[in-house]
N, C-alpha and C positions, 0 to 999 in steps of 0.2 A: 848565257842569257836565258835559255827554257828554262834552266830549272829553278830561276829566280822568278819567272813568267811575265819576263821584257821582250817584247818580239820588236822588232828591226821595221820603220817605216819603209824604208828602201835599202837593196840590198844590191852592191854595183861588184860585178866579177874582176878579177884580178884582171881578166883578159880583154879586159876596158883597156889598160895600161895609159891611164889617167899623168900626164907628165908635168913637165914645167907650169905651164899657163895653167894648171887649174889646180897644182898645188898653191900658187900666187895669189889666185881667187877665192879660193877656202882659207887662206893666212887674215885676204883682205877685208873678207866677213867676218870673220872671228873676233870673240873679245882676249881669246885666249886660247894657244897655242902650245898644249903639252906634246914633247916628243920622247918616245920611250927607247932607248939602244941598249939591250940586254940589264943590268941594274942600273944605268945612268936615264937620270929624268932632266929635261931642259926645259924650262919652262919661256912662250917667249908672249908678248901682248902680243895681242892681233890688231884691225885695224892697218896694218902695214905687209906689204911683201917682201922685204928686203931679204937681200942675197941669202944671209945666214939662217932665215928662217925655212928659206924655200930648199933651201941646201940639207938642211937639216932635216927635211920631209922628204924627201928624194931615198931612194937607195940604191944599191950601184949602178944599175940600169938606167937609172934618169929616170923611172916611174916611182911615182908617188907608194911609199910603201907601206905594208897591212901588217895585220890589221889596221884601218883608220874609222874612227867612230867621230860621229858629228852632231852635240849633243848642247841646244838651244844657241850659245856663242863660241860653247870650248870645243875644239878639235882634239883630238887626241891622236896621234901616229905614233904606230907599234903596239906594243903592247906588253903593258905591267899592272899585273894580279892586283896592286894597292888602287892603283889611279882607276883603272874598271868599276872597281869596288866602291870608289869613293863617287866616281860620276854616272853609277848606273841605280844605287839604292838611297 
């Protein structure tokens, strides 16, 4: 993100360890919920919490997992080089 010169409104530590109920709440705000697991991209509407969405933002610990960018309605959890690119320039 610096060397594009986007800097971060808020910046929440891993060590938050952010879990269920407020991956639920970030699905439920969202217009649009990208999630990235190595090259597999899911895309899911937001608007809703349902199991699969919140399941799919989760990583094996039960905390919501990162990178996660939250950018006007879309969510993005994980992290892929295209989808960054596409929702940060």
């Amino acid at each position: 993100m610096d060397a594009n010169g986007i800097e971060a409104k808020e910046t929440i530590l891993a060590s938050a360890q952010l879990g269920r109920k407020d991956a639920a709440a970030m699905a439920k705000a969202a217009g649009k919920v990208i999630v990235a697991k190595g090259k597999k991209l899911t895309e899911f509407k937001g608007g809703s919490a349902g199991k699969d969405v919140v399941d799919a933002m989760l990583g094996p610990t039960g905390n919501l997992r990162a990178p996660t960018l939250r950018k006007g309605k879309t969510v993005i959890v994980g992290f892929n080089d295209e989808t960054y690119t596409k929702a940060l320039l």
